[in-house]
C-alpha positions as CSV (number, residue, x, y, z in Angstrom):
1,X,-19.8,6.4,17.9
2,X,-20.6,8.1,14.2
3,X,-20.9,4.9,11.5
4,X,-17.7,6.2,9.8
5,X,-15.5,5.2,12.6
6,X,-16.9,1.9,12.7
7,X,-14.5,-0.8,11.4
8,X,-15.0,-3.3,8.7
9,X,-15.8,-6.2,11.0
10,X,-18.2,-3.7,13.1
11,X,-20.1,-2.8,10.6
12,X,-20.9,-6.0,8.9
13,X,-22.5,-6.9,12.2
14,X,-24.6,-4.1,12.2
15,X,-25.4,-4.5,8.5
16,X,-26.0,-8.1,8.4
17,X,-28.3,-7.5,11.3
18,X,-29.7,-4.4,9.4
19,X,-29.0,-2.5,12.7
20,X,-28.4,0.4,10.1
21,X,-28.5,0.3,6.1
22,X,-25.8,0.4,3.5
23,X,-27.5,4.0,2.7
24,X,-26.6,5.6,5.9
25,X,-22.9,4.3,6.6
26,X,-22.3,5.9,3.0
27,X,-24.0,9.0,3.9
28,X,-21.7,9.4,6.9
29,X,-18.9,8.3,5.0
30,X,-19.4,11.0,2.5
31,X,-20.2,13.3,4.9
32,X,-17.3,12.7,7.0
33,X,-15.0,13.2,3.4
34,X,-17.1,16.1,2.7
35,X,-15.8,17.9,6.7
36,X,-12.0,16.9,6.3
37,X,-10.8,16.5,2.9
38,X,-9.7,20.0,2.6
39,X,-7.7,19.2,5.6
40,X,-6.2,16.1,4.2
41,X,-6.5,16.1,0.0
42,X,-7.0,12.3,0.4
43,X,-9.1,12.1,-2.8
44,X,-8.8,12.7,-6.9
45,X,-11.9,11.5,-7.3
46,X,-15.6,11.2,-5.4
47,X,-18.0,8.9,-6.5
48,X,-21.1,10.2,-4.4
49,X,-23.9,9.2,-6.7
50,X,-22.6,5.8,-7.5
51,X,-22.0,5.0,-4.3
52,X,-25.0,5.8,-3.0
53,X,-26.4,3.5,-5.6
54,X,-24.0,1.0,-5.1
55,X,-25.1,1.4,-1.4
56,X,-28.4,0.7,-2.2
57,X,-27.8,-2.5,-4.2
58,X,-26.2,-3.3,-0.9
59,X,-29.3,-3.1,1.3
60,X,-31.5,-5.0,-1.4
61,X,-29.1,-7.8,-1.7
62,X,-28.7,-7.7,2.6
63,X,-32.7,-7.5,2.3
64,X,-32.8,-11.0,0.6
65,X,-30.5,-12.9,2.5
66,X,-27.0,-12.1,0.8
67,X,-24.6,-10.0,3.1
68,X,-20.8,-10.8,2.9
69,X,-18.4,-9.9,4.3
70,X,-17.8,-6.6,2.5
71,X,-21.4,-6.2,1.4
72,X,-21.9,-2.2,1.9
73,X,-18.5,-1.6,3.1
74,X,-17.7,2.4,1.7
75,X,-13.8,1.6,0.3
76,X,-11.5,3.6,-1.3
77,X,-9.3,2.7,-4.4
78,X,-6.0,4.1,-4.9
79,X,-6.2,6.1,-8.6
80,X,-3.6,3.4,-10.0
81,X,-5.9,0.8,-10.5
82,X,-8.3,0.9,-13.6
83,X,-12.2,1.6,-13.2
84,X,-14.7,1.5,-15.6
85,X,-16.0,4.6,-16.5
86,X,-14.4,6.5,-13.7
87,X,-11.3,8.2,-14.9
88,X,-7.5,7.2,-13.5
89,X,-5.0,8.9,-13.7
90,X,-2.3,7.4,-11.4
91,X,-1.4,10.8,-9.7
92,X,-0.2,12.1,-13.4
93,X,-1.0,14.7,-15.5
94,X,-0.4,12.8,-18.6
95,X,-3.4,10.8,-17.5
96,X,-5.4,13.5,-16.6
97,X,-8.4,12.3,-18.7
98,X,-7.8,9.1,-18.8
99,X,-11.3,6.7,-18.4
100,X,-10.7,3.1,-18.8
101,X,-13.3,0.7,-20.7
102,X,-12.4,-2.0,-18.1
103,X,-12.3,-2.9,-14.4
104,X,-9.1,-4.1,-12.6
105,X,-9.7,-7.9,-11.7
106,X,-10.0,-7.0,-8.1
107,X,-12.7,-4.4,-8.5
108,X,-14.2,-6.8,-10.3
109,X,-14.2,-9.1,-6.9
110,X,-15.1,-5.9,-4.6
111,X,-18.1,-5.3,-6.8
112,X,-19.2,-9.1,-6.8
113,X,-19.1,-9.0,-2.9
114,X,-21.3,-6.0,-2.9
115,X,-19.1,-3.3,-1.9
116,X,-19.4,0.6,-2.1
117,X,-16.6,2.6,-4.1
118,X,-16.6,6.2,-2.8
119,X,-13.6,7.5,-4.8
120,X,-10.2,7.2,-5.9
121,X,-7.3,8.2,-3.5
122,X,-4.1,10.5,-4.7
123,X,-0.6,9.2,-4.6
124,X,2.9,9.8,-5.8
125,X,2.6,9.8,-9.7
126,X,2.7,6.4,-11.0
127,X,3.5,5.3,-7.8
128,X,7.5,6.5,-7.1
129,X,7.8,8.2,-4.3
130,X,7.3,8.1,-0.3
131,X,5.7,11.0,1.0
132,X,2.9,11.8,-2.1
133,X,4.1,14.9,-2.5
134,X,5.1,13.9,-6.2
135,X,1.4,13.5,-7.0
136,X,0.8,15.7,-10.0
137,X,-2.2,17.2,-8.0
138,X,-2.0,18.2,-4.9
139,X,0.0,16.6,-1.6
140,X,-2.0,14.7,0.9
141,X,-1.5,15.6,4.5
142,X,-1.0,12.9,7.8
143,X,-4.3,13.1,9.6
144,X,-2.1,12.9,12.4
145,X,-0.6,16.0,12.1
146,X,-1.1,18.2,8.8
147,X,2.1,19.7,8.1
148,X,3.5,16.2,7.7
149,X,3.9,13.7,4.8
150,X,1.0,11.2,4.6
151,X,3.6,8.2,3.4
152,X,3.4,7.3,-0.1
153,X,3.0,5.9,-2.8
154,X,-0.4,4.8,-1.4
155,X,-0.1,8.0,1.1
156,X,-4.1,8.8,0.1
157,X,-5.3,5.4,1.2
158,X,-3.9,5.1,4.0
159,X,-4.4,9.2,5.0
160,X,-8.5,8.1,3.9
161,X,-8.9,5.2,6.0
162,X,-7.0,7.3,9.1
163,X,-9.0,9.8,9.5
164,X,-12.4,8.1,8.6
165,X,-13.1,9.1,5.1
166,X,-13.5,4.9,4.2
167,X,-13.4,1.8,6.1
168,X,-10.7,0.4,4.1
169,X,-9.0,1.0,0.8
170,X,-6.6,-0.8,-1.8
171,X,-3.1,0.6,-2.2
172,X,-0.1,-0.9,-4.0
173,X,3.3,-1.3,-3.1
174,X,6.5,-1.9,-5.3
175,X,8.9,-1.0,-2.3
176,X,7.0,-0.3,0.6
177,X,4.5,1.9,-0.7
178,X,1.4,0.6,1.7
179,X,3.4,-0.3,4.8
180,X,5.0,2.7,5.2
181,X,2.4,5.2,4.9
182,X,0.5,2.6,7.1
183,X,2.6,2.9,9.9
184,X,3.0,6.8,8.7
185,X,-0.7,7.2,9.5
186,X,-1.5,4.7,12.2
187,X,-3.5,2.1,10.6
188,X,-2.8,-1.5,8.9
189,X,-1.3,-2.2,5.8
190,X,-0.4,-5.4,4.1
191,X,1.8,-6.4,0.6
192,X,0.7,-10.1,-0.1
193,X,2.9,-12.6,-1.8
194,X,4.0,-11.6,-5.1
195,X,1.5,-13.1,-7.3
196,X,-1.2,-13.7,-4.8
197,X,-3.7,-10.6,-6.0
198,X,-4.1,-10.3,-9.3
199,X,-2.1,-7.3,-11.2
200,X,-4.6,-7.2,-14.3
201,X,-6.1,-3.6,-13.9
202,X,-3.4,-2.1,-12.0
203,X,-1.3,0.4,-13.6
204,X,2.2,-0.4,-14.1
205,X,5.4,1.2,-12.5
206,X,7.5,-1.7,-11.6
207,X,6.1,-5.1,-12.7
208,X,8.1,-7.5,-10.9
209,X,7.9,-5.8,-7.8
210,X,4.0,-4.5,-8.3
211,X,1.4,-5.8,-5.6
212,X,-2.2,-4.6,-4.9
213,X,-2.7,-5.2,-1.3
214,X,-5.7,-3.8,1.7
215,X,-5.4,-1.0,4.3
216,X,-7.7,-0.6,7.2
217,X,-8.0,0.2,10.9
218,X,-7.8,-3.1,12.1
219,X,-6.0,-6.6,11.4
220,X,-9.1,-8.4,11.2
221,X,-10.2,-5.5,8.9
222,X,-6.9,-6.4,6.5
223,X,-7.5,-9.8,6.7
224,X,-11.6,-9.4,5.5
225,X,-9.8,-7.3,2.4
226,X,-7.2,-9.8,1.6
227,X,-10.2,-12.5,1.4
228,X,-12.2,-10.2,-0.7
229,X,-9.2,-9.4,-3.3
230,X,-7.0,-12.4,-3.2
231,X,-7.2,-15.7,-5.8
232,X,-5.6,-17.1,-8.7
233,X,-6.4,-14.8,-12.0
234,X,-5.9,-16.3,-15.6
235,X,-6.0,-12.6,-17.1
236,X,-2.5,-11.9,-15.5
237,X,0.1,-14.1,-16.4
238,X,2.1,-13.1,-12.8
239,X,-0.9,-14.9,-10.6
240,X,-0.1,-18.2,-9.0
241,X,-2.9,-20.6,-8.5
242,X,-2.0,-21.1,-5.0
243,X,-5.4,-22.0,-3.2
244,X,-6.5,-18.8,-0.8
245,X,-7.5,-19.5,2.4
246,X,-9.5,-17.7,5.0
247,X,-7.4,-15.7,6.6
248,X,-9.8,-14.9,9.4
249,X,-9.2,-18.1,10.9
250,X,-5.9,-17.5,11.8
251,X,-6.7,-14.7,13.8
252,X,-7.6,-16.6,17.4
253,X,-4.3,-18.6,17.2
254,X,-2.2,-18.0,20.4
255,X,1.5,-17.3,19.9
256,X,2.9,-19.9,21.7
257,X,5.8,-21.6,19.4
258,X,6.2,-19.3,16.8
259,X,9.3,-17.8,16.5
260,X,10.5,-14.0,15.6
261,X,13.2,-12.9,13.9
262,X,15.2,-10.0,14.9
263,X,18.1,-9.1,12.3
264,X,21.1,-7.6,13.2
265,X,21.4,-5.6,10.4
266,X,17.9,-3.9,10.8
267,X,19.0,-2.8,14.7
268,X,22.2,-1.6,13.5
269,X,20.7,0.5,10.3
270,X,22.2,3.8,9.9
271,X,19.8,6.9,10.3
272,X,17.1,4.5,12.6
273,X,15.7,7.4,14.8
274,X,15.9,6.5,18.6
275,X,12.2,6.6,19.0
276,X,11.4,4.6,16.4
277,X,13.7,1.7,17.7
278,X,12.2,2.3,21.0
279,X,8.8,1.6,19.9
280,X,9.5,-1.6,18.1
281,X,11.9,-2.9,20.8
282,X,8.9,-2.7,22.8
283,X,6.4,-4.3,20.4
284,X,9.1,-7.1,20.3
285,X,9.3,-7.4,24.2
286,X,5.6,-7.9,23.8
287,X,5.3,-10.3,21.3
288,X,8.0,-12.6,23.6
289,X,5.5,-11.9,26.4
290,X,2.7,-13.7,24.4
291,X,4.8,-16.8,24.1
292,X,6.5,-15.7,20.8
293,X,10.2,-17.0,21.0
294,X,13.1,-14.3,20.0
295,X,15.7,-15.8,17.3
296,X,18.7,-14.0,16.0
297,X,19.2,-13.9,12.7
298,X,21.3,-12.6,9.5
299,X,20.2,-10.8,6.3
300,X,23.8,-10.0,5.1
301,X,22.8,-8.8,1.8
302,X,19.9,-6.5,3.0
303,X,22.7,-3.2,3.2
304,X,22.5,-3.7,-1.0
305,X,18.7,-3.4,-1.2
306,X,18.5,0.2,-1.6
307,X,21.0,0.0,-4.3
308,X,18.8,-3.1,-6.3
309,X,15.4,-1.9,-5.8
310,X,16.2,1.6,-7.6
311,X,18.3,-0.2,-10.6
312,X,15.8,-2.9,-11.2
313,X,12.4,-0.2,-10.3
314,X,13.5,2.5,-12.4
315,X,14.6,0.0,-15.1
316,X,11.0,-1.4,-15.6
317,X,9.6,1.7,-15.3
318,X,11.3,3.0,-18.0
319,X,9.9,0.3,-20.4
320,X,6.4,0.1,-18.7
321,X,6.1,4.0,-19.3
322,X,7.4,4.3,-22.7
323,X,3.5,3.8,-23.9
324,X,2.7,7.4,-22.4
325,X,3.3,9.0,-25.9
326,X,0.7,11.0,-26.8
327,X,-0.7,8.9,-29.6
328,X,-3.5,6.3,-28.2
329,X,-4.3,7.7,-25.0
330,X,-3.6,10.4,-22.2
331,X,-2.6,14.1,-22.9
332,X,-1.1,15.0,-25.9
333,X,0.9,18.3,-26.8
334,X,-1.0,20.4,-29.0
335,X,1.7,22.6,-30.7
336,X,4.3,20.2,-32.4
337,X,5.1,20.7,-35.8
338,X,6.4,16.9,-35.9
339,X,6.3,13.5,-34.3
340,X,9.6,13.4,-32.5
341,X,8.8,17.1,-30.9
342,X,5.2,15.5,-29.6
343,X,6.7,12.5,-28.2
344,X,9.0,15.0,-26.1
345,X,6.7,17.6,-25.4
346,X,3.8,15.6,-24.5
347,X,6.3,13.4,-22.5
348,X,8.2,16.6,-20.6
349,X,5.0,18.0,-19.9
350,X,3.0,15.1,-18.7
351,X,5.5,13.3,-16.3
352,X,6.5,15.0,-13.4
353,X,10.1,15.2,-12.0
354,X,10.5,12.4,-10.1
355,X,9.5,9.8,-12.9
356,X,11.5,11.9,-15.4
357,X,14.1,10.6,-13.0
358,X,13.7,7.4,-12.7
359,X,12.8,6.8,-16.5
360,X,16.3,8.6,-17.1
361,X,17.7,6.6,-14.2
362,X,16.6,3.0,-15.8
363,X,17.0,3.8,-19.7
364,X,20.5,4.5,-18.2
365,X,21.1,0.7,-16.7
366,X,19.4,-1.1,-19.6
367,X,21.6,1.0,-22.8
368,X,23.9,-1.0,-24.2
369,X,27.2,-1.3,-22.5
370,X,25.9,-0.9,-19.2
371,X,22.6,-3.5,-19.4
372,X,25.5,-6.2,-17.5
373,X,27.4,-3.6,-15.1
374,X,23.6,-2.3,-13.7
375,X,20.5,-4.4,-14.4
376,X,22.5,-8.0,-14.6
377,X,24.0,-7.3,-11.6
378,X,21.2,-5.9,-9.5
379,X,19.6,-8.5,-11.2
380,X,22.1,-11.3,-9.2
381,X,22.2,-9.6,-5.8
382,X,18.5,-9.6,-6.0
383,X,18.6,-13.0,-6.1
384,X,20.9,-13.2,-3.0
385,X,18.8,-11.4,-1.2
386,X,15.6,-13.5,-1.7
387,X,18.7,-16.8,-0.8
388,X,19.0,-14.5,2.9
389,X,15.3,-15.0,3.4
390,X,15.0,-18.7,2.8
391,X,17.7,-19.0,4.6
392,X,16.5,-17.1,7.5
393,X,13.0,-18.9,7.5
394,X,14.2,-22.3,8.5
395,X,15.6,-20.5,12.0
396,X,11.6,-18.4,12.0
397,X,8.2,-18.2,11.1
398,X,8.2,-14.6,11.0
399,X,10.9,-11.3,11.3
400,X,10.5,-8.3,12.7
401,X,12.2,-5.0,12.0
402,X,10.6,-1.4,11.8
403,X,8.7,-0.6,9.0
404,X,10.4,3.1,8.3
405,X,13.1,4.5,9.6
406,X,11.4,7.5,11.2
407,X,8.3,9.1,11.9
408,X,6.3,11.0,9.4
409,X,8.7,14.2,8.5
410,X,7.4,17.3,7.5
411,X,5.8,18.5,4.0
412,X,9.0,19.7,2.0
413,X,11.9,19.0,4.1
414,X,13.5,15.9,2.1
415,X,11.4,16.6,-1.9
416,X,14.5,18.3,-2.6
417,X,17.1,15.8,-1.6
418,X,16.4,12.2,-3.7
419,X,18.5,10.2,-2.1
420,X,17.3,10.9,1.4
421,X,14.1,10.5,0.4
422,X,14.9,6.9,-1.2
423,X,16.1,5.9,2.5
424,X,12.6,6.2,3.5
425,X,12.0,2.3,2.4
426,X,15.1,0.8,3.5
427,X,13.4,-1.4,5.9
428,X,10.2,-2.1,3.1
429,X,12.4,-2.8,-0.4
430,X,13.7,-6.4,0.6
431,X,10.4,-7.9,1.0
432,X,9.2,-6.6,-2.7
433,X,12.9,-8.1,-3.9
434,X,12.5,-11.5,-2.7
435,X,8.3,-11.3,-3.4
436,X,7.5,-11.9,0.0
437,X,4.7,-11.0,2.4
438,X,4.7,-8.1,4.7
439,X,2.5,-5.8,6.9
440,X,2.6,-2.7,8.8
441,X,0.8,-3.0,12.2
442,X,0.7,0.1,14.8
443,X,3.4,-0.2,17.5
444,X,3.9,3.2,19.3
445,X,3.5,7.2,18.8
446,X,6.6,9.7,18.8
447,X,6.5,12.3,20.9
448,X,5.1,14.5,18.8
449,X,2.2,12.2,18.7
450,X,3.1,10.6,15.1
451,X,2.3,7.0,14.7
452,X,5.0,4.3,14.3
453,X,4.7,1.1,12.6
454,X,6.0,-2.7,13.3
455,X,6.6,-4.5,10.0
456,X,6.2,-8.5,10.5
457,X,7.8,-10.8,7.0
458,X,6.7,-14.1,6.4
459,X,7.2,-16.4,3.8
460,X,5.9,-16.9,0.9
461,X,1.9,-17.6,0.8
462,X,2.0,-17.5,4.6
463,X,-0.1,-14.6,4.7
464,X,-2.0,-16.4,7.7
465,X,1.0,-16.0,10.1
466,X,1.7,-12.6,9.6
467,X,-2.2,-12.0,10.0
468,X,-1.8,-14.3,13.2
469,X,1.2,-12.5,15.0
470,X,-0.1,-8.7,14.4
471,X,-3.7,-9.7,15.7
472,X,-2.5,-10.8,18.9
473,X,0.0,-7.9,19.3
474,X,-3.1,-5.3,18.5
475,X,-5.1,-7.1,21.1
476,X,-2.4,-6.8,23.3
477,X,-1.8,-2.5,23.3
478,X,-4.1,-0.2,22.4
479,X,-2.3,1.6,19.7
480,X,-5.3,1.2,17.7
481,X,-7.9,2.9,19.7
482,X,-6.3,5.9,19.1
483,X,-7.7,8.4,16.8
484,X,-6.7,11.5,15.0
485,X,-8.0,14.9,16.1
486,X,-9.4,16.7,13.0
């Protein structure tokens, strides 16, 4: 086995025994991005020289006695959360030179464990969109198949950690945006609670729905992540001081007692490809074969989701972006004779279609006359929504649903059609709605060899049973094992 395809847990072993140095998993890691990324267009941004240095920090600290649990671990940080000296430019042209003076709280915890930064991963500019194709860049390509959509927002983490370019990485999702290209690209992908990793640092689109969260190859992997990132942060105001536990522990837990929720209104979703269902029938069946126990239950206000998430998304996007101006920071145009023609030509020129959208979309639902008809309203059923969960938990420890409604599709066929496109997160939105946690886990492969994903829902700060359930389902199939050919 090269180091790159080691996994997280693996190669802390092998480190903390100093089997092999920091050094050399970095070297292979870079050497591995170096062979493939003109294959996959995972990166905007490789940090070879400060990784390497950050890998050898590693092996001194390992050298006196101080290896944790992501001590020399190469990671990958989607480009929406802010790193000192390194530029970020959340997939958008209008922060094309963008360097922050600051770290993002959680980098600020990955560096204190000791781990190694190797770049920053592409994604759908400021984070709208599923497939990444709406990066301002360049597309990133499924390593599973390279005519297909990686997933998106965070389609370049999870597309890097796939096909070995990093042993994990940090992606956020606002409506599905790290499970779905998760189960788009075969690995793991979690959205903690709502308030349970610190936003400070991370780029707004959405800020009620925002949440940094891990990708990896493994649960165990996700779980190691979650530790690393995960605590109460007095620089953001939206972090709870819920104490974190370690969500390793879970892990060994049997599944005998807990019970799965299976909505109706997921199995009976309109445009659910038959393969997909197939697959996470069968992760279901398996589940009940470990001793889990199968309970019906009823989201009735899920079918409005779609319909919330893009008047209450857009609506905050529209104020969170209004700072994009051209005066402070960011790209500014050049040939105004005036301040109103630079604030729309650096504006038209710097966001790409898809946020023009959206911005349009929620300056639209918050003008006056229409703030109580759009936002108030979404505002109410959003609330419902999160009433269908609690509701639901008292029947269940945990539901289960897919986590998108199809396979990966191809590179262009739905960037012209909006609303299709939009579909993509049907089964994803809800949980970012009601703040709850999800993840993706690997449950099955079309047959065109395209991984599909199982989403499990817990609630809220129960991060520990979802961790619990999706461990003893990987160790149960081999989904895992499986590897892209590249």
């Amino acid at each position: 086995m090269k180091l790159y395809e080691l996994t997280i847990s693996e190669a802390h072993r092998l480190l903390k025994n100093r089997e092999i140095s920091a050094v050399e998993l970095t070297r292979s890691v870079l050497g591995r991005i170096a062979a493939v990324e003109e294959q996959v267009d995972a990166f905007l941004t490789i940090l070879e020289v400060p990784a390497l240095e950050q890998a050898a920090a590693a092996d001194r600290a390992i050298a006196a006695g101080r290896c944790r649990a992501l001590t020399g671990i190469p990671l990958g940080i989607k480009d929406v959360v802010c790193t000192r000296g390194v530029a970020t430019t959340c997939g958008s042209k209008i922060l094309e030179n963008f360097i922050p003076p600051y770290d993002a709280s959680v980098i600020g915890r990955l560096k204190q464990e000791g781990a190694v930064i190797v770049g920053k991963l592409n994604m759908d500019e400021f984070a709208m969109g599923s497939s990444t194709e709406n990066s301002g860049f360049k597309p990133t390509r499924n390593p599973w198949g390279t005519a297909c959509i990686p997933g998106g927002s965070s389609g370049g983490s999870a597309a890097a950690v796939a096909a070995g370019m990093c042993l994990g990485a940090l992606g956020s999702d606002t409506g599905g945006s790290i499970r779905q290209p998760a189960s788009h690209c075969g690995v793991v992908g979690v959205k903690p609670t709502y308030g349970r990793v610190s936003r400070y640092g991370l780029v707004a689109y959405a800020s009620s729905l925002d949440q940094i969260g891990p990708i990896a190859r493994r649960v165990a992997d996700a779980a190691t992540l979650l530790n690393g990132i995960a605590g109460y942060d007095p620089a953001d105001s939206t972090s709870v001081p819920v104490p974190v536990p370690d969500y390793t522990t879970a892990l060994p837990e049997n599944l005998k007692g807990v019970k799965v929720g299976i909505a109706r209104e997921y199995s009976a979703s309109a445009g659910l490809d038959p393969e997909v269902f197939a697959a996470v029938e069968g992760a279901v069946r398996t589940l009940e074969s470990l001793g889990a126990e199968l309970v019906e239950i009823s989201l009735p206000h899920t079918r409005y989701a779609v319909a919330v998430y893009y008047v209450i998304a857009p609506a905050e996007a529209s104020s969170n972006l209004a700072r994009y101006d051209g005066v402070k920071y960011g790209c500014r145009s050049a040939d105004s004779a005036d301040l109103h023609t630079m604030y729309r030509r650096t504006r038209s020129r710097g966001f790409g279609a898809e946020v023009q959208r959206r911005i349009i979309i929620g300056t639209y639902c918050l003008s006056a006359g229409y703030y109580d008809a759009y936002y108030g309203k979404a505002s109410q059923v959003r609330t419902l929504i999160l009433q269908d969960f609690k509701q639901a938990f008292e029947a269940c420890d945990v539901i289960a649903c897919p986590t998108a409604p199809t396979p990966a599709f191809k590179i262009g066929e739905k960037v012209d059609d909006p609303l299709t496109m939009y579909l993509s997160d049907i089964f994803t939105i809800s949980a970012n709605l009601a703040g709850i946690p999800a993840l993706s886990v690997p449950c099955g492969f079309s047959g065109k060899g395209l991984p599909i994903g199982l989403q499990l829902m817990g609630r809220h700060f129960n991060e520990e049973m979802l961790f619990r359930v999706a461990h003893r389902f990987e160790q149960a199939t081999d989904f895992h094992k499986r590897r892209p050919e590249l």
